[in-house]
C-alpha positions as CSV (number, residue, x, y, z in Angstrom):
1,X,96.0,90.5,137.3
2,X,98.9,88.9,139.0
3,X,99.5,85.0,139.0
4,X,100.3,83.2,142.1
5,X,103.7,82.3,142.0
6,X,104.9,78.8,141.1
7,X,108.0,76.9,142.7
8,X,109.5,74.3,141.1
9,X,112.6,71.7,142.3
10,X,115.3,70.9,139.8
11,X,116.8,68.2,141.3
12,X,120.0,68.6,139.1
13,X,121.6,70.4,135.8
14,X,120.3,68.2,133.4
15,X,116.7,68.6,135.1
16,X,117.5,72.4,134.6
17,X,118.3,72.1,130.8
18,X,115.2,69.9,130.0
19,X,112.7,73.0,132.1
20,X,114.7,75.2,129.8
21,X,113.9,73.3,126.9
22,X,110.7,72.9,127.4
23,X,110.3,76.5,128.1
24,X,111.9,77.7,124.8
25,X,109.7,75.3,123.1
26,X,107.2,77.8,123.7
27,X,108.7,81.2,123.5
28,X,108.6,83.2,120.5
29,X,110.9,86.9,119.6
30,X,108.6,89.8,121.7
31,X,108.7,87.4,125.2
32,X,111.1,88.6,127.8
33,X,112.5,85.9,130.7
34,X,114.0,88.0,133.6
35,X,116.5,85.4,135.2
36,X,117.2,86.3,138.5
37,X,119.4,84.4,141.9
38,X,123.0,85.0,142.9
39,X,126.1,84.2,141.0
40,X,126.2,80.8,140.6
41,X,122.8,80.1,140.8
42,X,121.6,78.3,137.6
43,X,120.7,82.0,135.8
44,X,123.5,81.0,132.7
45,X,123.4,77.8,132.6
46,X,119.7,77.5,132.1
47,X,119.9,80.6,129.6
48,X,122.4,78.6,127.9
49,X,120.1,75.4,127.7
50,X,117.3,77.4,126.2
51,X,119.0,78.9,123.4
52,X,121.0,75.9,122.6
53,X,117.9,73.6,122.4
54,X,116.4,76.2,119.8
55,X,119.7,76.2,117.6
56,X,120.1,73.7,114.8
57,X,122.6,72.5,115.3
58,X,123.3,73.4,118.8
59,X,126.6,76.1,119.1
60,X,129.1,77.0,121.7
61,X,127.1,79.4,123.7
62,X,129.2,81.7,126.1
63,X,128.4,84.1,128.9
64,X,127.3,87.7,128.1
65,X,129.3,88.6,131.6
66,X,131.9,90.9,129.7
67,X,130.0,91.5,126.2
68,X,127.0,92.3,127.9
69,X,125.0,91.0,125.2
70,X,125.0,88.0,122.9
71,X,122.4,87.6,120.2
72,X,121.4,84.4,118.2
73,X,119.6,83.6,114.9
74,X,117.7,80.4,116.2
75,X,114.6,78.5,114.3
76,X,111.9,80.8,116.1
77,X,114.2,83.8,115.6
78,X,116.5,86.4,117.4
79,X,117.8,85.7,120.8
80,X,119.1,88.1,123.1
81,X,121.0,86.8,126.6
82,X,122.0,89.9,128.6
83,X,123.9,89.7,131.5
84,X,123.8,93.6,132.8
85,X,125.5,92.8,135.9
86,X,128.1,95.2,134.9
87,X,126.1,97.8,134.1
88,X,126.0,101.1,136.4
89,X,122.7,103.0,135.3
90,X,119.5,102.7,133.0
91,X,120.8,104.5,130.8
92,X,123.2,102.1,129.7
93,X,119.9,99.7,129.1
94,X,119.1,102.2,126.0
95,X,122.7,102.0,124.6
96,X,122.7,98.7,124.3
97,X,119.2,98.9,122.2
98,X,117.6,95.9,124.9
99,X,114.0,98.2,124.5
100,X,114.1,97.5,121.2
101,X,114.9,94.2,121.3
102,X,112.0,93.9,123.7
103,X,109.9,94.4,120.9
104,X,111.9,92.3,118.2
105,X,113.4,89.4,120.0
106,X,113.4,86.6,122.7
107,X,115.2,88.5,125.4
108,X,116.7,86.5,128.4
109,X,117.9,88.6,131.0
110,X,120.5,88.0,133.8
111,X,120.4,90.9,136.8
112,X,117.1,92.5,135.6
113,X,117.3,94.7,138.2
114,X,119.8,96.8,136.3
115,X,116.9,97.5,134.3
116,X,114.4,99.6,136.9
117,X,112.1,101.4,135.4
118,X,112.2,99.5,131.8
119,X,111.3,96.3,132.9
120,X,108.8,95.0,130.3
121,X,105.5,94.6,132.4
122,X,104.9,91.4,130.4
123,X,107.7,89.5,131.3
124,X,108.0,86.3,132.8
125,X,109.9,86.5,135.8
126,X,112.5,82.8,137.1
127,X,114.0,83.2,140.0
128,X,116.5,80.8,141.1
129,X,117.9,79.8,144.1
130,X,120.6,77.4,145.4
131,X,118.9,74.3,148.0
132,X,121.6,74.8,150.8
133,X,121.8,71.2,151.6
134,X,121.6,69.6,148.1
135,X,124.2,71.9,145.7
136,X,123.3,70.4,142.6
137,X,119.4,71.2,143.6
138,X,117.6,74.3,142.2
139,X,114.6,75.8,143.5
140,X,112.8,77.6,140.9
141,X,110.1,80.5,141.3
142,X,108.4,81.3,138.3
143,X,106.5,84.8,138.3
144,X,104.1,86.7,135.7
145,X,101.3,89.4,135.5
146,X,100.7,88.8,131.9
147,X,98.2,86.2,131.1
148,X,100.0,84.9,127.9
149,X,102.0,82.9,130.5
150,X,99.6,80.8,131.8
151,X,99.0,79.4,128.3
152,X,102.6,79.2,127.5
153,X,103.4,77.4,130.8
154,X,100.3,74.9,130.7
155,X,102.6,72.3,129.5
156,X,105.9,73.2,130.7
157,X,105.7,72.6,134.6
């Protein structure tokens, strides 16, 4: 079962870093967020957001772009941010141990393309794109097949 996608318009950053935090409000380790839009598109900064609003007390929290990977111990648990932009196969997905973090962690993943065939069937799909008039503007699609989302959503949007 597939949910109708939902579209929401984030007027600005700060609108983006309160959806985030709402959203990690809700997320425990085992849910996978699969961030996708062009560079520049929102994808880090609302990953950052997220992460930051589970920390206590909030830390510096930098792009995964050259580490590939950066995990947090936060109040619900492990984070992982991935950013496999870089990467040049599947396989690399498995050297990096991101299946197994599927299973174990929050995973929030920039390019999930990179991962093809691995993509976890339960996760939660944002895509963002940039409003081509307003450039502070967001629009936000919001995807799932898994029906834990609806629940987990209900208060969010």
């Amino acid at each position: 079962m597939t949910s109708a996608p939902v579209t929401l318009t984030l007027q600005s950053p700060q609108d983006t870093a309160d959806f985030a935090a709402r959203l990690g409000a809700t997320l425990r380790p085992a849910d996978v967020v699969l961030l996708q839009g062009e560079i520049g598109s929102g994808k880090t900064h609302f990953a950052r957001s997220l992460i930051q609003s589970l920390m206590n007390p909030p830390e510096d929290v930098p792009s995964p772009t050259f580490t590939l990977v950066q995990a947090y111990d936060t109040q619900i648990g492990e984070i992982w941010h991935c950013d496999l932009y870089r990467l040049t196969s599947v396989d690399e997905v498995d050297e990096l141990g991101l299946t197994e973090a599927f299973d174990t962690a929050l995973c929030l993943v920039e390019w999930p393309d990179k991962l093809g065939p691995l993509t976890p069937d339960t996760a939660l799909t944002l895509a963002f794109q940039t409003d081509p008039i307003e450039t502070e503007t967001r629009h936000l699609t919001l995807s799932w097949s898994d029906p834990k989302w609806l629940g987990k959503l209900e208060n969010t949007l």
